[in-house]
MOPAC internal coordinates of N, CA, C and O (Angstrom, degrees):
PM7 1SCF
backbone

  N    0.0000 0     0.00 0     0.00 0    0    0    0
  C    1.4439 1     0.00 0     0.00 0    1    0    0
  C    1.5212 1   109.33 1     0.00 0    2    1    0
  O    1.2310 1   119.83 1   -41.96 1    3    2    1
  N    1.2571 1   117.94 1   138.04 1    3    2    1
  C    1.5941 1   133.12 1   161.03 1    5    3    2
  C    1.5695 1   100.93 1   -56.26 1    6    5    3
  O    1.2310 1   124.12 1   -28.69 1    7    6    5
  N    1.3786 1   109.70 1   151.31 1    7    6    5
  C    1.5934 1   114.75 1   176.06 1    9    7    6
  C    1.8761 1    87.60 1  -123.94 1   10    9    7
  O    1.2310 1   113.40 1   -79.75 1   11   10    9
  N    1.3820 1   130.08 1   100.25 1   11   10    9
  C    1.2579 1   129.87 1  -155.78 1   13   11   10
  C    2.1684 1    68.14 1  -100.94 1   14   13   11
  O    1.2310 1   129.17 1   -21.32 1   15   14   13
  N    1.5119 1    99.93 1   158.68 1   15   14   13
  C    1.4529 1   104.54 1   156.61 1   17   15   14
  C    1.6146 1    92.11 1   -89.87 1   18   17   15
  O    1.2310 1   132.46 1   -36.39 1   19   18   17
  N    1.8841 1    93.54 1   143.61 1   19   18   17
  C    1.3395 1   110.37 1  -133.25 1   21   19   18
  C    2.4507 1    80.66 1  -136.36 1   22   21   19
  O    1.2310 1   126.73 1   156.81 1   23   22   21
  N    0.9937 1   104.66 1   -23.19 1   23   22   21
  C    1.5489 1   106.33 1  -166.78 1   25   23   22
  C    1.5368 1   100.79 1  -169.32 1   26   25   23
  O    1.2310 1   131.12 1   -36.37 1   27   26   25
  N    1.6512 1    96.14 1   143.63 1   27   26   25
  C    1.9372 1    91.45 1  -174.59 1   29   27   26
  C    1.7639 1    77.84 1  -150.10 1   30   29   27
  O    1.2310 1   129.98 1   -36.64 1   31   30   29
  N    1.5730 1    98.36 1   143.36 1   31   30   29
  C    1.5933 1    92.78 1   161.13 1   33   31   30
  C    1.8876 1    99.64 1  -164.33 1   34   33   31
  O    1.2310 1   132.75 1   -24.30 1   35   34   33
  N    1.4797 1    92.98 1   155.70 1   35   34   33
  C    1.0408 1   121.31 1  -171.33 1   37   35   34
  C    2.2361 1   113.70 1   -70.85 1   38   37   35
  O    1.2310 1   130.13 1   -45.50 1   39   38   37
  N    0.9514 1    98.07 1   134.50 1   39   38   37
  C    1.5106 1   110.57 1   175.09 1   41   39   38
  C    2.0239 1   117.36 1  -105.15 1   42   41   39
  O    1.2310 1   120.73 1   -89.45 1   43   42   41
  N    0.7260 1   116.21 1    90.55 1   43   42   41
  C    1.3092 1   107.53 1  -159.01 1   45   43   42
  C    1.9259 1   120.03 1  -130.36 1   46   45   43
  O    1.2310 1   118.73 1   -35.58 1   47   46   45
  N    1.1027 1   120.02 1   144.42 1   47   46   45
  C    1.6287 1   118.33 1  -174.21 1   49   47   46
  C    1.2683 1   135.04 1   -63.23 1   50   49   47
  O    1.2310 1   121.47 1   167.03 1   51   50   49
  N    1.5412 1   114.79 1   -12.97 1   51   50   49
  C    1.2984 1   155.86 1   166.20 1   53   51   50
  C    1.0370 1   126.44 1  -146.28 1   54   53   51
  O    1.2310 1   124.02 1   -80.94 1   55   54   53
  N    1.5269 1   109.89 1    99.06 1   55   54   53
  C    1.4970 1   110.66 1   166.47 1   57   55   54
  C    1.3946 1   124.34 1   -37.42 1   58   57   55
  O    1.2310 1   126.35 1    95.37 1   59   58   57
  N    1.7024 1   105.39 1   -84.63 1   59   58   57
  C    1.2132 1   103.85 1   175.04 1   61   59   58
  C    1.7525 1   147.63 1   -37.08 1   62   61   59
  O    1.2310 1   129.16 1   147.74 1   63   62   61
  N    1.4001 1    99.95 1   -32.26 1   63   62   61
  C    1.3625 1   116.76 1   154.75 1   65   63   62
  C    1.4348 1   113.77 1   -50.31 1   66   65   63
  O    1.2310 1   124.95 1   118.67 1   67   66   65
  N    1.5840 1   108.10 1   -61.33 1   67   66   65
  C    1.9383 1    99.69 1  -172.66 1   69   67   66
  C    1.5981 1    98.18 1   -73.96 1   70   69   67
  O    1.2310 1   111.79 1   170.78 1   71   70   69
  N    0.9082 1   133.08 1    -9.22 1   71   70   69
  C    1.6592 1   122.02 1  -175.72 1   73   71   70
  C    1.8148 1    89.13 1   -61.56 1   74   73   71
  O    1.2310 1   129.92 1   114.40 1   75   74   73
  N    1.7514 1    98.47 1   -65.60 1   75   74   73
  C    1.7649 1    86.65 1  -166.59 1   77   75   74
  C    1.5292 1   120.14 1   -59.59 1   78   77   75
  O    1.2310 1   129.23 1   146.95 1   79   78   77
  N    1.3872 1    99.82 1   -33.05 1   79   78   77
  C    1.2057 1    95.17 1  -179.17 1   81   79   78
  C    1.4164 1   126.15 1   -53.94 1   82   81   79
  O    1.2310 1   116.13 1   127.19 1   83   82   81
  N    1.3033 1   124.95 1   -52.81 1   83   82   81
  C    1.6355 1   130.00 1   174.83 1   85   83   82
  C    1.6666 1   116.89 1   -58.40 1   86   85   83
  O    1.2310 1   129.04 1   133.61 1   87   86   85
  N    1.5703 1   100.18 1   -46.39 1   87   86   85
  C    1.6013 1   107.44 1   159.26 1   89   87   86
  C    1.5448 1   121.57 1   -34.21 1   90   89   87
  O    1.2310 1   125.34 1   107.67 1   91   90   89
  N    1.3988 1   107.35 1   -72.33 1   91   90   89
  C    1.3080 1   124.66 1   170.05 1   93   91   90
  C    1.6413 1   109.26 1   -23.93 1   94   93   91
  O    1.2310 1   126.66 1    95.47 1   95   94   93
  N    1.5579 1   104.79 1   -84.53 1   95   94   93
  C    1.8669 1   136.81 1   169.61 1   97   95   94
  C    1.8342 1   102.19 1   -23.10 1   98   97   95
  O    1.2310 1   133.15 1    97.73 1   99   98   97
  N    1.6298 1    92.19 1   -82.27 1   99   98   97
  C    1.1387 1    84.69 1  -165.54 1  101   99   98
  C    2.0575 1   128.15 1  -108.90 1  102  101   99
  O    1.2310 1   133.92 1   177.91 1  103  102  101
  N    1.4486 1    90.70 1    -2.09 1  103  102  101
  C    1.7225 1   112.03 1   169.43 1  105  103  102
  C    1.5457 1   110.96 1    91.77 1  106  105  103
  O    1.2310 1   126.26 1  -161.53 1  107  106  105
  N    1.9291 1   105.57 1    18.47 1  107  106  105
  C    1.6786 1   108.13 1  -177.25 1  109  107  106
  C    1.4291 1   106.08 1   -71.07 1  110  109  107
  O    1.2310 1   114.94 1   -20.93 1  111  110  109
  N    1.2681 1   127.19 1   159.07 1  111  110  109
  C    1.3672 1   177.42 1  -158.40 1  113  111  110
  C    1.2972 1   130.12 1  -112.16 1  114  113  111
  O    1.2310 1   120.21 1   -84.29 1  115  114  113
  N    1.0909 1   117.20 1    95.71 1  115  114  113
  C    2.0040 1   111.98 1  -174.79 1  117  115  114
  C    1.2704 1   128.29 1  -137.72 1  118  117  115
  O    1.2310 1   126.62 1   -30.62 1  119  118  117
  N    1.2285 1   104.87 1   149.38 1  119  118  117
  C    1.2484 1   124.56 1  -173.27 1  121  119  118
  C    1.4265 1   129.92 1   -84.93 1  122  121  119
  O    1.2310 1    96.74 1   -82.56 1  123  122  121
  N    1.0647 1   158.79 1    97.44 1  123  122  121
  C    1.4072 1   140.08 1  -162.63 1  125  123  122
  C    1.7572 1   102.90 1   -82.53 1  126  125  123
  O    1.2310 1   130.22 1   -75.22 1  127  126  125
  N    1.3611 1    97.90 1   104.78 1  127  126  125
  C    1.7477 1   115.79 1   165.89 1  129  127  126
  C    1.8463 1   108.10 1   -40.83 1  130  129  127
  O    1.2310 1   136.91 1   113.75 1  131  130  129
  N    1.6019 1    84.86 1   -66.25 1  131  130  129
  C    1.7399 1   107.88 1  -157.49 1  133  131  130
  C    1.3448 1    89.73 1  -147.11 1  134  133  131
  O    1.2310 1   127.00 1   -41.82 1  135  134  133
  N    1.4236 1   104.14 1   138.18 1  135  134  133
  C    1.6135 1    96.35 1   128.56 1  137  135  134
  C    1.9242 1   146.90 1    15.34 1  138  137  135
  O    1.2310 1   147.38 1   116.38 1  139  138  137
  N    1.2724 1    64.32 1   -63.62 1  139  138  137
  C    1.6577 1    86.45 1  -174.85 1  141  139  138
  C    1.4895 1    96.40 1   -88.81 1  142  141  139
  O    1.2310 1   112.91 1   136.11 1  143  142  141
  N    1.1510 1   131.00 1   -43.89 1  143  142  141
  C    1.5787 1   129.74 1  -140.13 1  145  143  142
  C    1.7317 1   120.15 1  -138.73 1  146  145  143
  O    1.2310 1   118.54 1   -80.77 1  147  146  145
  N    0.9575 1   120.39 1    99.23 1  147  146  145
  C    1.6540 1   121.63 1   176.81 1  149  147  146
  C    1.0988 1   107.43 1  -104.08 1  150  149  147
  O    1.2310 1   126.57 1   -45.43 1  151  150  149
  N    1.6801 1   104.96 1   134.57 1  151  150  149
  C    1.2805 1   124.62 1   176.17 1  153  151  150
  C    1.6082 1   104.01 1   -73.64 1  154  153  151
  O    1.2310 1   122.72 1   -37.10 1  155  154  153
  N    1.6339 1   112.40 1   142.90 1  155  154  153
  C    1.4357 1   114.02 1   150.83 1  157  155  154
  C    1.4786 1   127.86 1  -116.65 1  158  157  155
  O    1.2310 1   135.03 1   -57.34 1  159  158  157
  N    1.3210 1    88.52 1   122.66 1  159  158  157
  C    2.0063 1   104.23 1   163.56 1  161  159  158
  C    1.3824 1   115.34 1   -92.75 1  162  161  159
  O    1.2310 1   138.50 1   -72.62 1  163  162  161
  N    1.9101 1    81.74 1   107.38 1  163  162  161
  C    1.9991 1    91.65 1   171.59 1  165  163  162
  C    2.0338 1   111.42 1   -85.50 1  166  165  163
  O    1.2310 1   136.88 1   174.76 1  167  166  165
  N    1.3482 1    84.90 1    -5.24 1  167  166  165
  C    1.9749 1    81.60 1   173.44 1  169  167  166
  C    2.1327 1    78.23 1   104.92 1  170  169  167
  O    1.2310 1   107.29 1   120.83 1  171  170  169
  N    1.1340 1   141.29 1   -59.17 1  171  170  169
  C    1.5142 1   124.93 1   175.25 1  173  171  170
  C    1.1778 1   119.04 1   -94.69 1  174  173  171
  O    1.2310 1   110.04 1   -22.76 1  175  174  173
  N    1.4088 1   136.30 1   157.24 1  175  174  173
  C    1.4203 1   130.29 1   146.38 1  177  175  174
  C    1.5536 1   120.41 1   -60.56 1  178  177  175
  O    1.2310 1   120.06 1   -21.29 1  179  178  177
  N    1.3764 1   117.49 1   158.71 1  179  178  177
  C    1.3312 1   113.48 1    -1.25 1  181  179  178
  C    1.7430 1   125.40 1  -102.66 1  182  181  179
  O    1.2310 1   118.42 1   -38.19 1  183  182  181
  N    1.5146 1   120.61 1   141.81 1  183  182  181
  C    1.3380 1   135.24 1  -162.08 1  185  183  182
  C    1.7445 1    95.38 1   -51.34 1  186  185  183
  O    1.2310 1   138.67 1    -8.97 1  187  186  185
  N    1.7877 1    81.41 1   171.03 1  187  186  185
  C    1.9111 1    90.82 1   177.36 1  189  187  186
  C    1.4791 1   100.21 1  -145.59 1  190  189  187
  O    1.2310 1   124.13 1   -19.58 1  191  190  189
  N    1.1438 1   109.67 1   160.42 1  191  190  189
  C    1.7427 1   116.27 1   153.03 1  193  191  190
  C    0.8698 1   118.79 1  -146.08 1  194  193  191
  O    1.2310 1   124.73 1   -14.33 1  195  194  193
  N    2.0001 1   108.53 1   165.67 1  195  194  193
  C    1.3871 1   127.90 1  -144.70 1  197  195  194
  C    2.1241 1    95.54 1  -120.40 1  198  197  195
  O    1.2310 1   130.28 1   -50.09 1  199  198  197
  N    1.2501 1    97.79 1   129.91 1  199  198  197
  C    1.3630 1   122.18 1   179.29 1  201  199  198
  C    1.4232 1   120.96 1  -127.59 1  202  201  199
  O    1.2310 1   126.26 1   -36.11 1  203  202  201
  N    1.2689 1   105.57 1   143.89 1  203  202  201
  C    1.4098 1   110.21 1   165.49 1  205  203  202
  C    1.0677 1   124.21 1   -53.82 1  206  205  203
  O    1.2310 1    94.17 1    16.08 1  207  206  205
  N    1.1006 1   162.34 1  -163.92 1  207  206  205
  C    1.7325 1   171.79 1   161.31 1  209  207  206
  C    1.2628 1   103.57 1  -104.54 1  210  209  207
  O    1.2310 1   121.12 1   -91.76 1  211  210  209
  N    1.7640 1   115.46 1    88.24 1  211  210  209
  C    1.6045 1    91.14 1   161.24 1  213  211  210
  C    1.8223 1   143.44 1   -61.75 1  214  213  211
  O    1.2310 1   138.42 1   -32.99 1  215  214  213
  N    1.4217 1    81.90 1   147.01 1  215  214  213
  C    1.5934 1    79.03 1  -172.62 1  217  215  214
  C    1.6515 1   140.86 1   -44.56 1  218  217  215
  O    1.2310 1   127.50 1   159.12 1  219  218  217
  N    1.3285 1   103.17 1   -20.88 1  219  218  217
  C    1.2196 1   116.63 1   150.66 1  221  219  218
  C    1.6566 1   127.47 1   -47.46 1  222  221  219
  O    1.2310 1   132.15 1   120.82 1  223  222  221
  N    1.3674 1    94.15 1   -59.18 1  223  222  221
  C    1.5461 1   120.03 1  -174.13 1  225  223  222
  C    1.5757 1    97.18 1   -29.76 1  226  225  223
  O    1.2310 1   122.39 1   -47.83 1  227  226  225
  N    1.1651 1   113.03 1   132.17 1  227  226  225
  C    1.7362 1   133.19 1   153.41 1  229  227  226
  C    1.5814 1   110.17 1   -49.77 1  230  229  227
  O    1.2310 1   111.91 1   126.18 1  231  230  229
  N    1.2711 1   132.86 1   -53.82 1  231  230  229
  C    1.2132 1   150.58 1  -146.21 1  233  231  230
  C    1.3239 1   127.76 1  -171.18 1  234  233  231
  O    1.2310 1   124.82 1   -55.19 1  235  234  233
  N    1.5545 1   108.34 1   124.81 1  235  234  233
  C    1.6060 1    93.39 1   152.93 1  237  235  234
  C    1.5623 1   139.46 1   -24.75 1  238  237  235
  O    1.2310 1   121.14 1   -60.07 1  239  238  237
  N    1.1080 1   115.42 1   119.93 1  239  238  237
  C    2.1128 1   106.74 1  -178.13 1  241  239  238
  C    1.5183 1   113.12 1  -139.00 1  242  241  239
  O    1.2310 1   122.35 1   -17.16 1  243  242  241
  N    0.9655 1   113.10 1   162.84 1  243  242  241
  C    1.5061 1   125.10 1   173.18 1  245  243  242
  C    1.1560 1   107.77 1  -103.25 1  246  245  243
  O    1.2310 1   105.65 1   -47.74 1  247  246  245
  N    1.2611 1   144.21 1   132.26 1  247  246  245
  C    1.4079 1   139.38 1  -125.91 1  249  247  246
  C    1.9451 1    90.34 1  -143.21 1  250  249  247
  O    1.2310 1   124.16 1   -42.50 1  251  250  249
  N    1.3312 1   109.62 1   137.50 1  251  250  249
  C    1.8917 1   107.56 1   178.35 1  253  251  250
  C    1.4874 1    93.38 1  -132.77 1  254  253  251
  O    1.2310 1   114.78 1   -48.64 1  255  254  253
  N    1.5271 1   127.50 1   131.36 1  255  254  253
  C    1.2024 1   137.87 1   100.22 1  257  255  254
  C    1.1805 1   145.43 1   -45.98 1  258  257  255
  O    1.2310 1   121.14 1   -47.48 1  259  258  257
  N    1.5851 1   115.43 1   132.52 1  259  258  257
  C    1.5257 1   113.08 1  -172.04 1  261  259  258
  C    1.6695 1    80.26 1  -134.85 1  262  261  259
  O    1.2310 1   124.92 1   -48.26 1  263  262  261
  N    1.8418 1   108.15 1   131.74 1  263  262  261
  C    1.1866 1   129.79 1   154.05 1  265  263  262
  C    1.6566 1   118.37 1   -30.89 1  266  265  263
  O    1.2310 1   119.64 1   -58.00 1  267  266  265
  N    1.0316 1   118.29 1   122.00 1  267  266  265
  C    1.9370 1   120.60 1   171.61 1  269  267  266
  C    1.5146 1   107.86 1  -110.13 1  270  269  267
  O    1.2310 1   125.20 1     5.96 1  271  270  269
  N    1.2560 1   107.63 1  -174.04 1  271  270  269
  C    1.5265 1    99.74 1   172.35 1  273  271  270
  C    1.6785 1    94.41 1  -110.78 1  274  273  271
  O    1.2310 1   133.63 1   145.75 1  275  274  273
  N    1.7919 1    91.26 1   -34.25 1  275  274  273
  C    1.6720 1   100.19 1  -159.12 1  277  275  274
  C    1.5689 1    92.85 1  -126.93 1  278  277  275
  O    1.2310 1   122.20 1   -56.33 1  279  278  277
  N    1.1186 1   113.40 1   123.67 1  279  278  277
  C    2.0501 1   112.62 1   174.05 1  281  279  278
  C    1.3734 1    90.23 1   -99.90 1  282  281  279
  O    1.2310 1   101.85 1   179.16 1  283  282  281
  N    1.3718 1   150.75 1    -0.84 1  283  282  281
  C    1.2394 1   125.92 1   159.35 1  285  283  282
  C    1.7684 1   123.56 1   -75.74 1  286  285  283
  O    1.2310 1   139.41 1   134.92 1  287  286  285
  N    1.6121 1    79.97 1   -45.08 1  287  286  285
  C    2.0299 1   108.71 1   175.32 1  289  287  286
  C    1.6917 1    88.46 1   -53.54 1  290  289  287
  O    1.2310 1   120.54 1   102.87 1  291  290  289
  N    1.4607 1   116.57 1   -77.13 1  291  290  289
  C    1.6747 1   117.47 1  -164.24 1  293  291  290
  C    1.7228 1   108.00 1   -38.29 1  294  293  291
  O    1.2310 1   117.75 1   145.42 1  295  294  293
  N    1.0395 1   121.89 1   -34.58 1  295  294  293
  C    1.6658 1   139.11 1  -132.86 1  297  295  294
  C    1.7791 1    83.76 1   -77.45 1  298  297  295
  O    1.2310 1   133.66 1   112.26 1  299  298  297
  N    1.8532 1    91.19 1   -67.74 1  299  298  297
  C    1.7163 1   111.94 1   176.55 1  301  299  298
  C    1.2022 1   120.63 1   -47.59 1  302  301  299
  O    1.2310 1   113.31 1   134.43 1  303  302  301
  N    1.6840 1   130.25 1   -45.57 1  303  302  301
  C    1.4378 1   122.02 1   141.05 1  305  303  302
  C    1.0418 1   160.05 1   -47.23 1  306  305  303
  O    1.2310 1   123.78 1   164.58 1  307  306  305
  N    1.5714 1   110.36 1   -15.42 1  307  306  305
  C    1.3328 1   124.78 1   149.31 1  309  307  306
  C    1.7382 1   121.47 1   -74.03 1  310  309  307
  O    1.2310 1   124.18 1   143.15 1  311  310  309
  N    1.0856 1   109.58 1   -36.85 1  311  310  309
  C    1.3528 1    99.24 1  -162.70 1  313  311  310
  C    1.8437 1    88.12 1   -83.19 1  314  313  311
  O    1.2310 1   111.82 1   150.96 1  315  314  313
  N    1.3684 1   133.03 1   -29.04 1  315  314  313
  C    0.9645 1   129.20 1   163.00 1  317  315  314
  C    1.5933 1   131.55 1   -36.94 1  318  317  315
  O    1.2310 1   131.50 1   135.14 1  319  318  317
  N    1.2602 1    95.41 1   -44.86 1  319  318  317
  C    1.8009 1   114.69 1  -175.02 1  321  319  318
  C    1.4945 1   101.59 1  -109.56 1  322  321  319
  O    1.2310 1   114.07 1  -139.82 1  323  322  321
  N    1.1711 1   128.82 1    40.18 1  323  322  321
  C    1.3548 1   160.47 1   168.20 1  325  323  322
  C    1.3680 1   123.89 1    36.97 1  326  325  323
  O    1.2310 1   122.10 1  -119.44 1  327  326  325
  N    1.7056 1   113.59 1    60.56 1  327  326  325
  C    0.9478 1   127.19 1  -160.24 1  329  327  326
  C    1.9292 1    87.64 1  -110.20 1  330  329  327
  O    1.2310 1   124.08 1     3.25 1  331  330  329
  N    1.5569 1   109.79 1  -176.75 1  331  330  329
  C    1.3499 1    97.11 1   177.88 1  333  331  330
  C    2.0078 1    93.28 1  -138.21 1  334  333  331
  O    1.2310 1   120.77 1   -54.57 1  335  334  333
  N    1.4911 1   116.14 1   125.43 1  335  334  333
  C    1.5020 1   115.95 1   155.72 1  337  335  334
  C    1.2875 1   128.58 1   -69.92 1  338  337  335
  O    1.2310 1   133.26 1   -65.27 1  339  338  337
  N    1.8061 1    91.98 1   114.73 1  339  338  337
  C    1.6385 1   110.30 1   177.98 1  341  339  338
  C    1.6016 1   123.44 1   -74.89 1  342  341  339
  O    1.2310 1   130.21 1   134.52 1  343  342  341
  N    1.1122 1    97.91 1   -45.48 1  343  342  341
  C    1.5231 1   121.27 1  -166.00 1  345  343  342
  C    1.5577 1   112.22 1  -115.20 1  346  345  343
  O    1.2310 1   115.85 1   -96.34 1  347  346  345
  N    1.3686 1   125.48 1    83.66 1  347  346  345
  C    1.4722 1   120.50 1  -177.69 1  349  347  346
  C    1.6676 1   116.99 1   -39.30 1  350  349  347
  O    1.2310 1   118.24 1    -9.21 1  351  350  349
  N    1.3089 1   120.97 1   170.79 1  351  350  349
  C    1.5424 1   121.79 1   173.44 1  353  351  350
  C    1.5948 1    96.18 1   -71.47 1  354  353  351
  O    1.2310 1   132.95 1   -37.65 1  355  354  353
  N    1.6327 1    92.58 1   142.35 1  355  354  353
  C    1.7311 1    88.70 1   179.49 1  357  355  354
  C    1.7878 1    82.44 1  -157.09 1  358  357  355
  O    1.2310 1   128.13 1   -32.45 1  359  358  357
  N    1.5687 1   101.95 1   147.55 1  359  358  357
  C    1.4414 1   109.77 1  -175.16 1  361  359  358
  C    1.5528 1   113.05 1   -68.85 1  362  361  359
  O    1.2310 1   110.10 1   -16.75 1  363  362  361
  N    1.1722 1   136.19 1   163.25 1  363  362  361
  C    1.2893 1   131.36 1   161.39 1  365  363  362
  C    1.7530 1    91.87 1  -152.86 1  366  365  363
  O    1.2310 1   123.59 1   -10.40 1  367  366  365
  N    1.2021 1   110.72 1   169.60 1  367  366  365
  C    1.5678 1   120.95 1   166.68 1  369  367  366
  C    0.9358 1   141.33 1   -52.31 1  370  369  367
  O    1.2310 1   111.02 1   -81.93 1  371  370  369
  N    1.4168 1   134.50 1    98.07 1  371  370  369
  C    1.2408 1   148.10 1  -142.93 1  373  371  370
  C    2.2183 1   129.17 1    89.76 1  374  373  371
  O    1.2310 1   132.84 1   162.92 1  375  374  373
  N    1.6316 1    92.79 1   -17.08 1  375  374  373
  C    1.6129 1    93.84 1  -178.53 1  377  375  374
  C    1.6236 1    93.17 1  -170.14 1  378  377  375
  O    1.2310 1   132.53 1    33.49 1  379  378  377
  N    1.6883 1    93.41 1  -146.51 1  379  378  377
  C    1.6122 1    97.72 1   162.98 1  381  379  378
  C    1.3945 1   104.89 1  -153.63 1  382  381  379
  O    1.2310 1   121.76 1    -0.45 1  383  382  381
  N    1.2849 1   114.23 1   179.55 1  383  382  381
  C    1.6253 1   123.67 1  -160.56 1  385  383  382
  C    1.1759 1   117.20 1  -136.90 1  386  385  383
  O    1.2310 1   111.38 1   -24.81 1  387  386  385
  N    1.3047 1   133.84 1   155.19 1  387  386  385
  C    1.6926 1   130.20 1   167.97 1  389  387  386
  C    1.3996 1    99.45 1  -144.13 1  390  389  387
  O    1.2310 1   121.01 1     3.99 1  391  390  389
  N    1.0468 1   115.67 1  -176.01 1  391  390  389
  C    1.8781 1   127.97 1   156.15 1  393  391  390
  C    1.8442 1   111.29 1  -154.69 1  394  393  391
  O    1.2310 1   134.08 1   -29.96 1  395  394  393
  N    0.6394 1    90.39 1   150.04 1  395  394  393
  C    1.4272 1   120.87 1   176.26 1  397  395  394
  C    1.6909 1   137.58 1  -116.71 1  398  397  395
  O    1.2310 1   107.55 1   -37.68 1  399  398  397
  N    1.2733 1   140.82 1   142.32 1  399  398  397
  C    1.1139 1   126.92 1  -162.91 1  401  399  398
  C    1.9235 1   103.63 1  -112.57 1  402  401  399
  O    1.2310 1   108.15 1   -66.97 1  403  402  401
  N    0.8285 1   139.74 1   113.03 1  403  402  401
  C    1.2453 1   157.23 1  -124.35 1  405  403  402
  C    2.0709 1    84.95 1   -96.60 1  406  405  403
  O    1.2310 1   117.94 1   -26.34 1  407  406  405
  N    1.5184 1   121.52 1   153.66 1  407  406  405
  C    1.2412 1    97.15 1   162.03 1  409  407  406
  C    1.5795 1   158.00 1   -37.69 1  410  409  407
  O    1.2310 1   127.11 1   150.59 1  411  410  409
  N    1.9520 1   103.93 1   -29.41 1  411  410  409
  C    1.3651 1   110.57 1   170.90 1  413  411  410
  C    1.2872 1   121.26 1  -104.38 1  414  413  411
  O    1.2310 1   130.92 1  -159.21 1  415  414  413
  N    1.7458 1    96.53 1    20.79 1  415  414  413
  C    1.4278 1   113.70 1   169.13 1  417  415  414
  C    1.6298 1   110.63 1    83.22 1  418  417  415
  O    1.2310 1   122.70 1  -139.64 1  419  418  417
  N    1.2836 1   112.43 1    40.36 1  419  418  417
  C    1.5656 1    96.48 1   166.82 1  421  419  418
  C    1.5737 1   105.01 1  -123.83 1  422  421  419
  O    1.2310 1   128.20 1   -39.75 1  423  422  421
  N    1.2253 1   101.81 1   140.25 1  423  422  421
  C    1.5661 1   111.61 1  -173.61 1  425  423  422
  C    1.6422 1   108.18 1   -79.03 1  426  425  423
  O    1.2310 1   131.81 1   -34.79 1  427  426  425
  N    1.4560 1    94.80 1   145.21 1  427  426  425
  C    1.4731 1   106.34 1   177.97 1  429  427  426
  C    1.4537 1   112.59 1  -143.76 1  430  429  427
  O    1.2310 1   113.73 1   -40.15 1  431  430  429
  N    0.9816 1   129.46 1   139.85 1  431  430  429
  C    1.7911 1   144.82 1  -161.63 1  433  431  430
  C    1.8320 1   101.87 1   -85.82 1  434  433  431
  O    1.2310 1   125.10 1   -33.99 1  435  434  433
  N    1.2132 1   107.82 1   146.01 1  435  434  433
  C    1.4363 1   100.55 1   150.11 1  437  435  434
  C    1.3363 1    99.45 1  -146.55 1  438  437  435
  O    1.2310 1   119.06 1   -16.50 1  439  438  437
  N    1.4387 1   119.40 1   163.50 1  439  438  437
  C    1.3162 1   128.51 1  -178.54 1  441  439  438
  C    1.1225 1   108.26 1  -150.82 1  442  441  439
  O    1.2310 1   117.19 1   -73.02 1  443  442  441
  N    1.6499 1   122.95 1   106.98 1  443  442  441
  C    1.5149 1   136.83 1   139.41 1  445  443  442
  C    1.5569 1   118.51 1   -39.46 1  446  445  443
  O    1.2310 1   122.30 1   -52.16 1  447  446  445
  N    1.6094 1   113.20 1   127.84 1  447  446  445
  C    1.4202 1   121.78 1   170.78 1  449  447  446
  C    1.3896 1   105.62 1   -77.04 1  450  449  447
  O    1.2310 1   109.16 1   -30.20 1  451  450  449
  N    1.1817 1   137.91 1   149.80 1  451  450  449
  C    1.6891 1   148.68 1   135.26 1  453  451  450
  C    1.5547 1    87.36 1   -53.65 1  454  453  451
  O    1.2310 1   137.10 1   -36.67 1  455  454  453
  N    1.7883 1    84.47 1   143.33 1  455  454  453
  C    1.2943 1   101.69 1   166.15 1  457  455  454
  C    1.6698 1   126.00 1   -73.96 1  458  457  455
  O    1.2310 1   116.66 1   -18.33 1  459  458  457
  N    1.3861 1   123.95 1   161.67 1  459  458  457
  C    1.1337 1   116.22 1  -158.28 1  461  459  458
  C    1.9347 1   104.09 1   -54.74 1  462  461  459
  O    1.2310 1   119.88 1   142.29 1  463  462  461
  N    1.0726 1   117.84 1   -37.71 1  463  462  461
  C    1.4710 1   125.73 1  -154.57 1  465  463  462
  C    1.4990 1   104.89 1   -85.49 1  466  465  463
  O    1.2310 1   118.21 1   168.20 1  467  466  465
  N    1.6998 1   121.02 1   -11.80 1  467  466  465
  C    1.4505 1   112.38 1   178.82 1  469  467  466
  C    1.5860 1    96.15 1   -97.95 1  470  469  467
  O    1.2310 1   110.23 1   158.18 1  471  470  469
  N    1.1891 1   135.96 1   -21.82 1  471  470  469
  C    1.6257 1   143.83 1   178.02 1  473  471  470
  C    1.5058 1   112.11 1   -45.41 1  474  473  471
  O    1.2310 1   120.95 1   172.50 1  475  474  473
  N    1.0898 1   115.78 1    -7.50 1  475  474  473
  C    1.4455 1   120.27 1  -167.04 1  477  475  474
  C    1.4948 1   103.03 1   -92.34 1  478  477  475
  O    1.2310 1   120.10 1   180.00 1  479  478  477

């Protein structure tokens, strides 16, 4: 399987601020997920969403998912090829997700789909 980047989203200090701002820029469209989490429609795939900065967080970031088949299989290969897991697998809508911090330390997303028949 291809691991296409599959979901990208923004981390930011003010929501509402980057809402207009990107609106403004580029004329996206959003959805409020949660609370916590708004989806963005750029008009193509693949979609993004807009988050607060957790407090933890170092920095504002722009956040990438790359498609897996297996986030447990991927998980074991990273820490193998000496990467380090930030973010355990945790469900969200439609699959589940983790991230990881790559050797020179930059984090990268992956996200497992649910199979077609648990999506329902």
């Amino acid at each position: 399987m291809a691991n296409p980047l599959c979901h990208w989203e923004l981390m930011v200090n003010d929501v509402p601020r980057a809402k207009r701002f990107y609106s403004a820029i580029f004329g996206w469209q959003y959805a409020d997920g949660s609370p916590e989490y708004t989806m963005i429609d750029t008009g193509a795939p693949p979609g993004g969403g807009l988050m607060q900065k957790p407090r933890g967080a170092p920095m504002p970031a722009l956040n990438t998912y790359f498609q897996v088949d297996s986030i447990d299989k991927t998980s074991r290969v990273v820490v193998e090829a000496g990467g380090t897991m930030i973010v355990p697998k945790a469900e969200v809508p439609g699959g589940w997700f983790a991230m990881f911090l790559d050797p020179d330390g930059i984090a990268v997303g992956i996200f497992e789909n649910k199979p077609a028949k648990e999506k329902s």
